[in-house]
Structure formats: C-alpha cells, structure tokens
mmCIF file of the N, C-alpha and C atoms, coordinates in Angstrom:
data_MODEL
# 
_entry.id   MODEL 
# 
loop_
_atom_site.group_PDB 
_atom_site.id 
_atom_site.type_symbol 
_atom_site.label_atom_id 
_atom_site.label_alt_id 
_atom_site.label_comp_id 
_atom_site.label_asym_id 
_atom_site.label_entity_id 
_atom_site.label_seq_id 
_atom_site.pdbx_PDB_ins_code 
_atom_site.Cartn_x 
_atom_site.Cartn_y 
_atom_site.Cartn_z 
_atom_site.occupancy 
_atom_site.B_iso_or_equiv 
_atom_site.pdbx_formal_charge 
_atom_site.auth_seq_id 
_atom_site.auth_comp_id 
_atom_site.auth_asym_id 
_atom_site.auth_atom_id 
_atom_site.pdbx_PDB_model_num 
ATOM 1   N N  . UNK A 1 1  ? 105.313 145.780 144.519 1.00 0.00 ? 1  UNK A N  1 
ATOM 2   C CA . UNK A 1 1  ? 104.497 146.880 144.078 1.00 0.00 ? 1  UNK A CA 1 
ATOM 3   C C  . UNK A 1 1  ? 104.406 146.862 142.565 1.00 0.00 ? 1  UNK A C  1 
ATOM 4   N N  . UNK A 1 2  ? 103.289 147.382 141.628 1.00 0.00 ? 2  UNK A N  1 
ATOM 5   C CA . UNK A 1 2  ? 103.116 147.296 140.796 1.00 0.00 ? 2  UNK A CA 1 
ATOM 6   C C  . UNK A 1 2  ? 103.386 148.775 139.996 1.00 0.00 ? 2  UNK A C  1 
ATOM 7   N N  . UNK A 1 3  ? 102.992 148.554 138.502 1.00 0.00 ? 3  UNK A N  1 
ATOM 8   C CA . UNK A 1 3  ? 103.512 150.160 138.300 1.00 0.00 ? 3  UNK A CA 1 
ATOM 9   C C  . UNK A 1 3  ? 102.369 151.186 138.341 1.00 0.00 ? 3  UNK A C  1 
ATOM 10  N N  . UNK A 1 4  ? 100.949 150.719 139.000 1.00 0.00 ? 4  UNK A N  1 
ATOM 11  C CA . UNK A 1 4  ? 100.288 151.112 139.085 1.00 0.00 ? 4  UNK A CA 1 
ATOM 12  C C  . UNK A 1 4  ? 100.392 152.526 140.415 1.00 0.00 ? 4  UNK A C  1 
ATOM 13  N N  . UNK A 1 5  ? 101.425 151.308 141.384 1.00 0.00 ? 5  UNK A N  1 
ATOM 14  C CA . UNK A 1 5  ? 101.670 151.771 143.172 1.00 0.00 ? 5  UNK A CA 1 
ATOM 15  C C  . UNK A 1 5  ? 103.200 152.635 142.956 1.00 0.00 ? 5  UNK A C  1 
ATOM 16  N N  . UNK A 1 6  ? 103.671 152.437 141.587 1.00 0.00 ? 6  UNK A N  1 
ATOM 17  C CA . UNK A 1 6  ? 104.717 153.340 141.512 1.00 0.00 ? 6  UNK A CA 1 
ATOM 18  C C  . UNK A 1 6  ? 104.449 154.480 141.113 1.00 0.00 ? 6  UNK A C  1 
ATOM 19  N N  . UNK A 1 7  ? 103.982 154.824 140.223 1.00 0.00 ? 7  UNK A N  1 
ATOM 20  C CA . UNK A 1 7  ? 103.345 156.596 139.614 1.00 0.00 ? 7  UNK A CA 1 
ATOM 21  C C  . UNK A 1 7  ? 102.643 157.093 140.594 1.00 0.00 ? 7  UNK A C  1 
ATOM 22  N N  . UNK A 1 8  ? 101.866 156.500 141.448 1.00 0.00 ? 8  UNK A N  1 
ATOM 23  C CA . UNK A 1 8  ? 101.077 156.812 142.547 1.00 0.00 ? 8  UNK A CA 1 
ATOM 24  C C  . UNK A 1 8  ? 102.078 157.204 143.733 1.00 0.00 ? 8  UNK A C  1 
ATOM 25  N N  . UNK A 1 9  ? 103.255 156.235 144.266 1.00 0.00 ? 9  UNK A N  1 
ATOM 26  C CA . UNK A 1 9  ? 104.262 156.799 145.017 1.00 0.00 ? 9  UNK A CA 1 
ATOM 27  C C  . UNK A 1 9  ? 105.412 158.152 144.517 1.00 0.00 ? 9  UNK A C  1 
ATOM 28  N N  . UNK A 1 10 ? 105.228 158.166 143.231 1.00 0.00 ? 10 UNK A N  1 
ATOM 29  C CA . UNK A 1 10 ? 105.837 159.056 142.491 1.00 0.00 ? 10 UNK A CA 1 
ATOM 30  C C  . UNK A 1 10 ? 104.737 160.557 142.555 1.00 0.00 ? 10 UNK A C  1 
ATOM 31  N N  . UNK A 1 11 ? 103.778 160.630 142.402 1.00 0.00 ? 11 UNK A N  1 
ATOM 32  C CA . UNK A 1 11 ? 103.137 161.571 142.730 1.00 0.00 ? 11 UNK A CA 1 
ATOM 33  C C  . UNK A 1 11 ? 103.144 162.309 143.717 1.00 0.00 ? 11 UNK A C  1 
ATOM 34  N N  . UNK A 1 12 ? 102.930 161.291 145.051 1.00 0.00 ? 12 UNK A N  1 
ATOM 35  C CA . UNK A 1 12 ? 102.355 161.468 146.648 1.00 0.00 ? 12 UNK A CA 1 
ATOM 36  C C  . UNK A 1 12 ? 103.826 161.908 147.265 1.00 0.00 ? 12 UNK A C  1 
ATOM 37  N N  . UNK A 1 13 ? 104.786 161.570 146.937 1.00 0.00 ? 13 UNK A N  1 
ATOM 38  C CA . UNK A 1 13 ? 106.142 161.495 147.489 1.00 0.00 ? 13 UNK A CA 1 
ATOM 39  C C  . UNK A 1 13 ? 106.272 163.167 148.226 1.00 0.00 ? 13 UNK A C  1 
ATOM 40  N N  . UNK A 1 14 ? 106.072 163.965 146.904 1.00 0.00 ? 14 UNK A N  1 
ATOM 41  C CA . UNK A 1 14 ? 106.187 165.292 146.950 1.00 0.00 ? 14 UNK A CA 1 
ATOM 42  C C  . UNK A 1 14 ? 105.314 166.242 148.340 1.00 0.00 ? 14 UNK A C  1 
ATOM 43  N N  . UNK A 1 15 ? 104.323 165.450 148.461 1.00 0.00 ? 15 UNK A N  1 
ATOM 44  C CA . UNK A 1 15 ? 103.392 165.999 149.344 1.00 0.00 ? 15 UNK A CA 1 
ATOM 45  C C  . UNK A 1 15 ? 103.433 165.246 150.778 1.00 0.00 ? 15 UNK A C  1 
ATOM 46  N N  . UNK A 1 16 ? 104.117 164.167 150.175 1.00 0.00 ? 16 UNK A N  1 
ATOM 47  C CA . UNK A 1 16 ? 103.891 163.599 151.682 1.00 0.00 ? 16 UNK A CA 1 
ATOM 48  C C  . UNK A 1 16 ? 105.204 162.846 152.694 1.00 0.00 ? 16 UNK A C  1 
ATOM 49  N N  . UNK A 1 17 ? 105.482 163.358 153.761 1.00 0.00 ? 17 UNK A N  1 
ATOM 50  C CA . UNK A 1 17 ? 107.022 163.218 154.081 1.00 0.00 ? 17 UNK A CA 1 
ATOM 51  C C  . UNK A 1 17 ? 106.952 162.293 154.766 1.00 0.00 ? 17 UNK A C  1 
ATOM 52  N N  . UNK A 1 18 ? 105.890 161.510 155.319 1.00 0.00 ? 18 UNK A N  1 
ATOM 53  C CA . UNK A 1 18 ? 105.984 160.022 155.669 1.00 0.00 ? 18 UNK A CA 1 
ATOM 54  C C  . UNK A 1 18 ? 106.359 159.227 154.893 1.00 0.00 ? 18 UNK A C  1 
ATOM 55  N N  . UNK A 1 19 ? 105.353 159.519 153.437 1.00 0.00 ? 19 UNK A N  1 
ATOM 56  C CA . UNK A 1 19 ? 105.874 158.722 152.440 1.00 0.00 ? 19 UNK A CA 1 
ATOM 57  C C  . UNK A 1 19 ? 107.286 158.600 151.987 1.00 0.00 ? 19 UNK A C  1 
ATOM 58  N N  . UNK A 1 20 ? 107.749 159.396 152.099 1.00 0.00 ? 20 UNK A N  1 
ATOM 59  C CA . UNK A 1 20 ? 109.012 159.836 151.276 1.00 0.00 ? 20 UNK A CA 1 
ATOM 60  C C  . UNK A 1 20 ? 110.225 159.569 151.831 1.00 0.00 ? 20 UNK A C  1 
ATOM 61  N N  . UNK A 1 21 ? 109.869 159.305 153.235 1.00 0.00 ? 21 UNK A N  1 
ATOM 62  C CA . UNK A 1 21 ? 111.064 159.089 154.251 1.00 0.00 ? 21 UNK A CA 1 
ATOM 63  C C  . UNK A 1 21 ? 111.216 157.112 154.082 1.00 0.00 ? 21 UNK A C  1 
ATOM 64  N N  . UNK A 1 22 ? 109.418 156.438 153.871 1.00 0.00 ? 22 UNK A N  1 
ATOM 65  C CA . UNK A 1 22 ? 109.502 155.289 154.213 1.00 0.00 ? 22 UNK A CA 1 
ATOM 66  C C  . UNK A 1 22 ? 110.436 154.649 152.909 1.00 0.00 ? 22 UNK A C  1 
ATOM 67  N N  . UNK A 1 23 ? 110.220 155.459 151.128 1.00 0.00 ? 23 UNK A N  1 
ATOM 68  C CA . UNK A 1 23 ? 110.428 154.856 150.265 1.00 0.00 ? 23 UNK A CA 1 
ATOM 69  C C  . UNK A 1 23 ? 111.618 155.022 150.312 1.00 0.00 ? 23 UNK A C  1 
ATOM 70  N N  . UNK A 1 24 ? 112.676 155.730 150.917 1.00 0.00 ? 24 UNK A N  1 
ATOM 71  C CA . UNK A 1 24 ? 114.048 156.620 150.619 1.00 0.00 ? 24 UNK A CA 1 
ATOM 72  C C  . UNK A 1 24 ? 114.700 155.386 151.921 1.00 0.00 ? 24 UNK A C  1 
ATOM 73  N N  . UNK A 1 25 ? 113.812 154.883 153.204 1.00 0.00 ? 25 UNK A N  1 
ATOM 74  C CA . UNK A 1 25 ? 114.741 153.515 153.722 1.00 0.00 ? 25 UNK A CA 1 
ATOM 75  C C  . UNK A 1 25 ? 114.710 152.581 153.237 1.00 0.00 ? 25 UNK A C  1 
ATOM 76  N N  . UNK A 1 26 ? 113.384 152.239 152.522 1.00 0.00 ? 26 UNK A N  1 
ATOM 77  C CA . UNK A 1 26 ? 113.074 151.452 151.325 1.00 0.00 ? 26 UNK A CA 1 
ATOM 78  C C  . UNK A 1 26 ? 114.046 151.107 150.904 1.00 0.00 ? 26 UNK A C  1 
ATOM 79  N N  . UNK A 1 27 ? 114.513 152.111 150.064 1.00 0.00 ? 27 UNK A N  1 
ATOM 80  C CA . UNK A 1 27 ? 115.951 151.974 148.791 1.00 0.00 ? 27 UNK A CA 1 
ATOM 81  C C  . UNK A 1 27 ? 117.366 151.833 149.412 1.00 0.00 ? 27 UNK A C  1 
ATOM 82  N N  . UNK A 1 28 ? 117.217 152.461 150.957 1.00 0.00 ? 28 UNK A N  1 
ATOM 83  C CA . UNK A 1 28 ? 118.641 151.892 151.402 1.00 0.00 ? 28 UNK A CA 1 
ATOM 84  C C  . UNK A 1 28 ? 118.588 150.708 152.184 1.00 0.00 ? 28 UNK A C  1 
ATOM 85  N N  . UNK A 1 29 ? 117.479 150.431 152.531 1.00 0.00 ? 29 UNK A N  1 
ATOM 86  C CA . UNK A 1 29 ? 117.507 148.798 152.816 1.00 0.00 ? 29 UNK A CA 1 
ATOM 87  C C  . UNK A 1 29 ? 117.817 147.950 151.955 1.00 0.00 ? 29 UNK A C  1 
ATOM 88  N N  . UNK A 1 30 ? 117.422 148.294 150.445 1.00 0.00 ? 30 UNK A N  1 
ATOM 89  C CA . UNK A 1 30 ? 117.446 147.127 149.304 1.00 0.00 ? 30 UNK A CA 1 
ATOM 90  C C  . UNK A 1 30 ? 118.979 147.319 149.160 1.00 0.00 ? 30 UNK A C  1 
ATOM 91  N N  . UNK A 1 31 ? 119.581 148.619 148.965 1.00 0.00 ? 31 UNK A N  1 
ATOM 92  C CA . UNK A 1 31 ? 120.969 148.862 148.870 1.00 0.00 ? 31 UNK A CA 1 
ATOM 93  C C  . UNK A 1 31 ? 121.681 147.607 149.628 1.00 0.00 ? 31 UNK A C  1 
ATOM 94  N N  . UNK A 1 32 ? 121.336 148.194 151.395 1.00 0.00 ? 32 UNK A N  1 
ATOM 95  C CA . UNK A 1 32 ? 122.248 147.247 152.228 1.00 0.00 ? 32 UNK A CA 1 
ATOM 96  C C  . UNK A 1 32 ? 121.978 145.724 151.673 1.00 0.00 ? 32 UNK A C  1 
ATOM 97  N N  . UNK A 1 33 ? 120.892 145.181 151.460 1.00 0.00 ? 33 UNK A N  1 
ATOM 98  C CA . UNK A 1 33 ? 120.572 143.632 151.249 1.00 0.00 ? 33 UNK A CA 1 
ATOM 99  C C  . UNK A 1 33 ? 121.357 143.288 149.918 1.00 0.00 ? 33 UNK A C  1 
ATOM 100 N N  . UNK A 1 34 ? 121.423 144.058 149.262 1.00 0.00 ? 34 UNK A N  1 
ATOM 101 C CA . UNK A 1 34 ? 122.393 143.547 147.794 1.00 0.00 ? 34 UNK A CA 1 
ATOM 102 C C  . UNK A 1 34 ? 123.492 143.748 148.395 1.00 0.00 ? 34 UNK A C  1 
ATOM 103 N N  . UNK A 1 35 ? 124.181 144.749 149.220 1.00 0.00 ? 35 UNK A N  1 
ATOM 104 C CA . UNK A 1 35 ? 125.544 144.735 149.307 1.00 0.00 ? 35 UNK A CA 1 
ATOM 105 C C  . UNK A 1 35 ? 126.033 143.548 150.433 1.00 0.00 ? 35 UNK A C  1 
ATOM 106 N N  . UNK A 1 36 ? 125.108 142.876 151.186 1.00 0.00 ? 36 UNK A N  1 
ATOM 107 C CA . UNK A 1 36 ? 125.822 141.962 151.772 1.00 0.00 ? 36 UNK A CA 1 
ATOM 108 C C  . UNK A 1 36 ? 125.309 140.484 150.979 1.00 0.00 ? 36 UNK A C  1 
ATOM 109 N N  . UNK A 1 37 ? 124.489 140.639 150.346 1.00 0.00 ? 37 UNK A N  1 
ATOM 110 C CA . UNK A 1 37 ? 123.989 139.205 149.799 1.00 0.00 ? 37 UNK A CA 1 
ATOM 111 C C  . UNK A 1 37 ? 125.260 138.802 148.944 1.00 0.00 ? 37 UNK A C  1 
ATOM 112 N N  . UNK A 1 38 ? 125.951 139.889 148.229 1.00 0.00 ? 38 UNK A N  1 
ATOM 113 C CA . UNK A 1 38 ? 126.852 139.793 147.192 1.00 0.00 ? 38 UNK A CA 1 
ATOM 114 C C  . UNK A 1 38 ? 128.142 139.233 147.907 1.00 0.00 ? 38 UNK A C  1 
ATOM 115 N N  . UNK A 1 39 ? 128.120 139.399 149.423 1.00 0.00 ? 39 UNK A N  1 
ATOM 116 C CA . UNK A 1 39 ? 129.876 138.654 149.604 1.00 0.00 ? 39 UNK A CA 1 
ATOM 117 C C  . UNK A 1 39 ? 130.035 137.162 149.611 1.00 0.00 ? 39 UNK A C  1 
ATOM 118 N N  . UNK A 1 40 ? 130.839 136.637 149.830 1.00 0.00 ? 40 UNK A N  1 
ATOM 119 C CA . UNK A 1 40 ? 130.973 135.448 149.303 1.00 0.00 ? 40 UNK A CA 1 
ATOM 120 C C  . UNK A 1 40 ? 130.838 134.642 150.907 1.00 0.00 ? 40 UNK A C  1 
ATOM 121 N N  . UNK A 1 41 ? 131.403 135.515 151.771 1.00 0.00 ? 41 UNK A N  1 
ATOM 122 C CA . UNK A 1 41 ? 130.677 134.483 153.195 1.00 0.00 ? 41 UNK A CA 1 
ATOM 123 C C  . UNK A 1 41 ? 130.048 135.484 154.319 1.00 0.00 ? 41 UNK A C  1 
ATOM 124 N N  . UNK A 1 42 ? 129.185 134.796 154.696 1.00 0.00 ? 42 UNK A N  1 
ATOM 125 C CA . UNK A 1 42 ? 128.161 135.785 155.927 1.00 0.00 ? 42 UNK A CA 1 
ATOM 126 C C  . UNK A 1 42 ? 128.711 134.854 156.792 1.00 0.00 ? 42 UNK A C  1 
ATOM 127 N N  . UNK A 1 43 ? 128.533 135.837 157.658 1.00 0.00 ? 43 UNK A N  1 
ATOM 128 C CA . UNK A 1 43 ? 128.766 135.062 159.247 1.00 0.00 ? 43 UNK A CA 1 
ATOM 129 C C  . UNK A 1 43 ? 127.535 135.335 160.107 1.00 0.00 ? 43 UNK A C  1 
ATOM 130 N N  . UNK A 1 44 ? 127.350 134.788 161.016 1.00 0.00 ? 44 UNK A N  1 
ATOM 131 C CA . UNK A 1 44 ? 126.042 134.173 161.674 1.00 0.00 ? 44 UNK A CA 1 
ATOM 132 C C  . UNK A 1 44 ? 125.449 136.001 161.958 1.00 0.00 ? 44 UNK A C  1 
ATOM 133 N N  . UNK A 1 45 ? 126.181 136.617 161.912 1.00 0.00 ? 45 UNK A N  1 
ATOM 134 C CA . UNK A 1 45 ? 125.516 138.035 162.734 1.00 0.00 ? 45 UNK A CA 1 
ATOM 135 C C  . UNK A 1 45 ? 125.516 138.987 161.388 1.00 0.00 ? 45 UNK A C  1 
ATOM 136 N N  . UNK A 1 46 ? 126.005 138.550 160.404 1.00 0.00 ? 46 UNK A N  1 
ATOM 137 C CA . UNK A 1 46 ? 125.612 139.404 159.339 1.00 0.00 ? 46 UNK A CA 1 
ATOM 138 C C  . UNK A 1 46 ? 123.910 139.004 158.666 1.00 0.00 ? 46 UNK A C  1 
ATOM 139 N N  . UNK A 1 47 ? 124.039 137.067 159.038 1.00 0.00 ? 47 UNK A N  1 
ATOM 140 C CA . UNK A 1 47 ? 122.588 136.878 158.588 1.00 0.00 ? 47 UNK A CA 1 
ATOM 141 C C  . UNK A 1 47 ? 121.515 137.298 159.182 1.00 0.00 ? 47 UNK A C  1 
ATOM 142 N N  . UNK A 1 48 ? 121.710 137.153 161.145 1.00 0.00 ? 48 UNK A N  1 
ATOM 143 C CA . UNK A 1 48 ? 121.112 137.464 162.215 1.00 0.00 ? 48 UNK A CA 1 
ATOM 144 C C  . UNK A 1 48 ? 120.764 139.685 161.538 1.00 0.00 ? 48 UNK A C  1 
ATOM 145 N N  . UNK A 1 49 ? 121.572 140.143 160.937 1.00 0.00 ? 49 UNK A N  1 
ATOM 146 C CA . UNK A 1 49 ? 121.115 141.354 160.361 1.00 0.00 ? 49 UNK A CA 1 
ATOM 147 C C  . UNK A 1 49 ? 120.407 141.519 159.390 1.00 0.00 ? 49 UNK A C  1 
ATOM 148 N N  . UNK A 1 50 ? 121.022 140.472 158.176 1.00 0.00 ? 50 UNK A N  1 
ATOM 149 C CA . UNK A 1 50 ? 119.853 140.616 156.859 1.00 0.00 ? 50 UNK A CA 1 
ATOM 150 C C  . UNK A 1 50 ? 118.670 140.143 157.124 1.00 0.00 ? 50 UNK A C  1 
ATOM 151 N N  . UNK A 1 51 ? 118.446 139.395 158.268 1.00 0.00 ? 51 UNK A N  1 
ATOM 152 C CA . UNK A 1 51 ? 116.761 138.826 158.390 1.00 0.00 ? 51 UNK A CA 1 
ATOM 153 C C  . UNK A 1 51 ? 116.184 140.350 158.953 1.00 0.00 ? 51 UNK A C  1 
ATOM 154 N N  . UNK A 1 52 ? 116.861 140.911 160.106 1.00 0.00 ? 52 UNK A N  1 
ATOM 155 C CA . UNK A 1 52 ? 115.990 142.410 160.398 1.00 0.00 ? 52 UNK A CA 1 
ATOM 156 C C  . UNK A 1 52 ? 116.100 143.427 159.722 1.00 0.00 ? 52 UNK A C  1 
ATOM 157 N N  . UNK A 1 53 ? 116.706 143.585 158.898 1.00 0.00 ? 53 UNK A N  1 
ATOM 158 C CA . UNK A 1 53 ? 116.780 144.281 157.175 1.00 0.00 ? 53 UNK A CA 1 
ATOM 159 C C  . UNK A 1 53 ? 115.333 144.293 156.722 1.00 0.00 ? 53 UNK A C  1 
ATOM 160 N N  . UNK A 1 54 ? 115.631 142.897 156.809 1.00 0.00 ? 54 UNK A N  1 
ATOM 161 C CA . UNK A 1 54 ? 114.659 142.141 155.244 1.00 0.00 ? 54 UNK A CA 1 
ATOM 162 C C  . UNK A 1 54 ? 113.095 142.481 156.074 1.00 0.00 ? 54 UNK A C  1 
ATOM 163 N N  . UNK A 1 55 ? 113.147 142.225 157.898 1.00 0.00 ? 55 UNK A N  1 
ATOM 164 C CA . UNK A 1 55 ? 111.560 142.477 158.293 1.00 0.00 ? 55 UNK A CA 1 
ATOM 165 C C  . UNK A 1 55 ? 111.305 144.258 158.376 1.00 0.00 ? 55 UNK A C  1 
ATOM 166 N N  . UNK A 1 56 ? 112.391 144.766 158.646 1.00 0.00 ? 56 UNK A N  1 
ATOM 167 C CA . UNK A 1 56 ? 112.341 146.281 158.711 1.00 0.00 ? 56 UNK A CA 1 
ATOM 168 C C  . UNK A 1 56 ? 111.720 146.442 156.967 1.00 0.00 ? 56 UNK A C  1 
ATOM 169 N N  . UNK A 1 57 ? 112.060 146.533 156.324 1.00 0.00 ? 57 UNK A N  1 
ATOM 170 C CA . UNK A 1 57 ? 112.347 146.419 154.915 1.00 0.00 ? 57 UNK A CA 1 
ATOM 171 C C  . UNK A 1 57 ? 110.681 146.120 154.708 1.00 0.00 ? 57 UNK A C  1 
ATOM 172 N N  . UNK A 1 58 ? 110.052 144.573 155.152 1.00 0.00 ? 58 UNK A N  1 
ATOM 173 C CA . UNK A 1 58 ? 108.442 144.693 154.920 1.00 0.00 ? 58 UNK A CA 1 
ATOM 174 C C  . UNK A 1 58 ? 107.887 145.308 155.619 1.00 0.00 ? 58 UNK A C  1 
ATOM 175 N N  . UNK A 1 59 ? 108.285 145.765 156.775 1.00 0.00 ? 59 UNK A N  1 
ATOM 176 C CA . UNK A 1 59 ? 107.496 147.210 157.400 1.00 0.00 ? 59 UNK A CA 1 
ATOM 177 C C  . UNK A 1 59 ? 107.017 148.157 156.845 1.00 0.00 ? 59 UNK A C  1 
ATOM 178 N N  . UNK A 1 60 ? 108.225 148.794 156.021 1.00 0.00 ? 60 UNK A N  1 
ATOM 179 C CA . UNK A 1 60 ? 108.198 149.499 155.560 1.00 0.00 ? 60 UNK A CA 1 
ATOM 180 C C  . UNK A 1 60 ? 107.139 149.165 154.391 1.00 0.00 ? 60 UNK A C  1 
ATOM 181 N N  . UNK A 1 61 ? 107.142 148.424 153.963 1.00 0.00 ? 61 UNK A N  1 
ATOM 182 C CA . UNK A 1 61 ? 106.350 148.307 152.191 1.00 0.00 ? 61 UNK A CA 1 
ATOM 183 C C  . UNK A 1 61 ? 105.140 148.091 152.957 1.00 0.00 ? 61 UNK A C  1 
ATOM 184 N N  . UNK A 1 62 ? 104.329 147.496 153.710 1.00 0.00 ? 62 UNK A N  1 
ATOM 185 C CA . UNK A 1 62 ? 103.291 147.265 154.343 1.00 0.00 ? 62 UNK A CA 1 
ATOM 186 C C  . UNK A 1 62 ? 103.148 149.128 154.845 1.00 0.00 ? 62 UNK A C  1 
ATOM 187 N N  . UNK A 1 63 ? 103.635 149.636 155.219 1.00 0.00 ? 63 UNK A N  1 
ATOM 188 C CA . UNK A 1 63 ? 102.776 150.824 155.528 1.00 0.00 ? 63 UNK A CA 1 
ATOM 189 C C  . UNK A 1 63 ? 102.644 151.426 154.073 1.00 0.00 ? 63 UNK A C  1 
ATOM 190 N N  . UNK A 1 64 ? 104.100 151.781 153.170 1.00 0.00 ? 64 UNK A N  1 
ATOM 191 C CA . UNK A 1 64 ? 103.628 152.123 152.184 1.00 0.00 ? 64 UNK A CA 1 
ATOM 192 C C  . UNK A 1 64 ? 102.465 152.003 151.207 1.00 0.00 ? 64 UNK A C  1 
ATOM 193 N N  . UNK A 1 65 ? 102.233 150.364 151.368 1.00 0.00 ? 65 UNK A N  1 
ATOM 194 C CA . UNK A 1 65 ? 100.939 150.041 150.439 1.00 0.00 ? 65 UNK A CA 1 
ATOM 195 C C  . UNK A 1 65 ? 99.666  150.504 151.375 1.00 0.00 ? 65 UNK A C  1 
ATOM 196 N N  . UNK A 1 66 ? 99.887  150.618 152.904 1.00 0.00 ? 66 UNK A N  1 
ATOM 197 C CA . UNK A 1 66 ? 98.246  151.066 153.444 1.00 0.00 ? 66 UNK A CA 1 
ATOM 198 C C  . UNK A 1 66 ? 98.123  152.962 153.214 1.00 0.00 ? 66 UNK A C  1 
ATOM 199 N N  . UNK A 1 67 ? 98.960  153.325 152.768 1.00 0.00 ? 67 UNK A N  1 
ATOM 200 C CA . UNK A 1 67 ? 99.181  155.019 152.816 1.00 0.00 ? 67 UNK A CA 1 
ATOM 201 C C  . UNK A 1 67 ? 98.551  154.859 151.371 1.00 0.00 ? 67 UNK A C  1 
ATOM 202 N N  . UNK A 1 68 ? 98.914  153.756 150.153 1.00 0.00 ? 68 UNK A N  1 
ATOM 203 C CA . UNK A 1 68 ? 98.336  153.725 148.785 1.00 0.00 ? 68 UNK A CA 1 
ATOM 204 C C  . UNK A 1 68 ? 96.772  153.729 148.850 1.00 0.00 ? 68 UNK A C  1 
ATOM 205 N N  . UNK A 1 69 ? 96.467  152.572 149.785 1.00 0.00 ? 69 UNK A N  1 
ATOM 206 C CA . UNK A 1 69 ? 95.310  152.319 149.860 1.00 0.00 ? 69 UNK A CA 1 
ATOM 207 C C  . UNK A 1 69 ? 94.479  153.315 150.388 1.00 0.00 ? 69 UNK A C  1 
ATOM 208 N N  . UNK A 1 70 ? 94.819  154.380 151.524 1.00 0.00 ? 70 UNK A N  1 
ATOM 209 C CA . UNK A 1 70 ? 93.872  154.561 152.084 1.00 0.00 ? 70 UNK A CA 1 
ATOM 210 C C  . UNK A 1 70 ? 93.648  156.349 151.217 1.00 0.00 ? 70 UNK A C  1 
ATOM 211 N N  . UNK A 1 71 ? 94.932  156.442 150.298 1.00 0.00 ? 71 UNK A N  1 
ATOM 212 C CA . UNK A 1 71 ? 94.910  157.312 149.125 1.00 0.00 ? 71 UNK A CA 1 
ATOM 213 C C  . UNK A 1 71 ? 93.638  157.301 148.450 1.00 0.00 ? 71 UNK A C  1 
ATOM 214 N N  . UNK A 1 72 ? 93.715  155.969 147.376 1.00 0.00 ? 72 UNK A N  1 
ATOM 215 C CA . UNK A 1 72 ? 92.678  155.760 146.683 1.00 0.00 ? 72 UNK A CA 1 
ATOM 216 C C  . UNK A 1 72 ? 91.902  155.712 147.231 1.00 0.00 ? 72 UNK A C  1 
ATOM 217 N N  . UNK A 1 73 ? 91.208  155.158 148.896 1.00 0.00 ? 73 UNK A N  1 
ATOM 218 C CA . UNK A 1 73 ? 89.856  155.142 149.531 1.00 0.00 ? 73 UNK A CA 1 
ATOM 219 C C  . UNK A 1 73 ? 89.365  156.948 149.127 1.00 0.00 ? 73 UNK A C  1 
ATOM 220 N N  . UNK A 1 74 ? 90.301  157.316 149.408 1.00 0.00 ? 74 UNK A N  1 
ATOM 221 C CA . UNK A 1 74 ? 90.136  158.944 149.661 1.00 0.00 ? 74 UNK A CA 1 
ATOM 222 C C  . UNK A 1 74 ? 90.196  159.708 151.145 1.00 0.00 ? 74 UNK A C  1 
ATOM 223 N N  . UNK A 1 75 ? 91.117  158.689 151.718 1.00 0.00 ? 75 UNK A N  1 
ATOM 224 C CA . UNK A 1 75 ? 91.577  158.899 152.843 1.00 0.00 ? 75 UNK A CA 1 
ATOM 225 C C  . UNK A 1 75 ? 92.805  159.853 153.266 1.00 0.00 ? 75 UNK A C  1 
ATOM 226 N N  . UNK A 1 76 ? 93.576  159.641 151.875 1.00 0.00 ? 76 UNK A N  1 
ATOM 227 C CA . UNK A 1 76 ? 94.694  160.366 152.239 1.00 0.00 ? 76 UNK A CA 1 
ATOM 228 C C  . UNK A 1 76 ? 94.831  161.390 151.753 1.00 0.00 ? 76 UNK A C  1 
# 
C-alpha cells in the first residue's frame, strides 16, 4: 500500500468497521509473521502456518485495497 492508501485507511477506519477489523488482523498477522520468522528453527507445521498467515494476511490486503477502490469510485 502506498501513502496515498494509508491516509485514506486512516480516514475510513473511523467510519467503517469492516475496515477496521480487516487492518487491526492486518497488524496482527504481520506481528505473528515477524515473531516466528525471527526464531532460529521452524518446524514443518510452523511453516505449514506461516504460508496460511501469509495467504490470510493477502486476503485481507486484497479486500482492503477493493473497499479503497470502490471508495474513490464513490462507491463506498
């Protein structure tokens, strides 16, 4: 996201509780992915987790950016 899609999520957040819920797993997804990227050994089911992290994780940013978009259309 750019800082264009950030002041814009910073705005909308307030008004909108889809939004606000997706950016707030957002940040604890990125949380969890730094806190296990950082140990020194994964085991097959910690990676088998950071890959559905990491797709939960673009879920999430993929709706966020169509909630941006359909903002600016004047949709939202």
């Amino acid at each position: 996201m750019n800082d264009d899609d950030r002041i814009l999520i910073e705005r909308l957040v307030p008004t909108n509780e889809e939004l606000e819920a997706l950016v707030k797993a957002h940040e604890a997804f990125e949380g969890q992915l730094d806190e296990m990227s950082s140990r020194r050994y994964v085991t097959d089911a910690e990676r088998l987790e950071i890959a559905r992290i990491k797709k939960q994780k673009l879920r999430g940013k993929d709706r966020i950016l169509q909630i941006l978009a359909d903002h600016r259309r004047g949709n939202g």
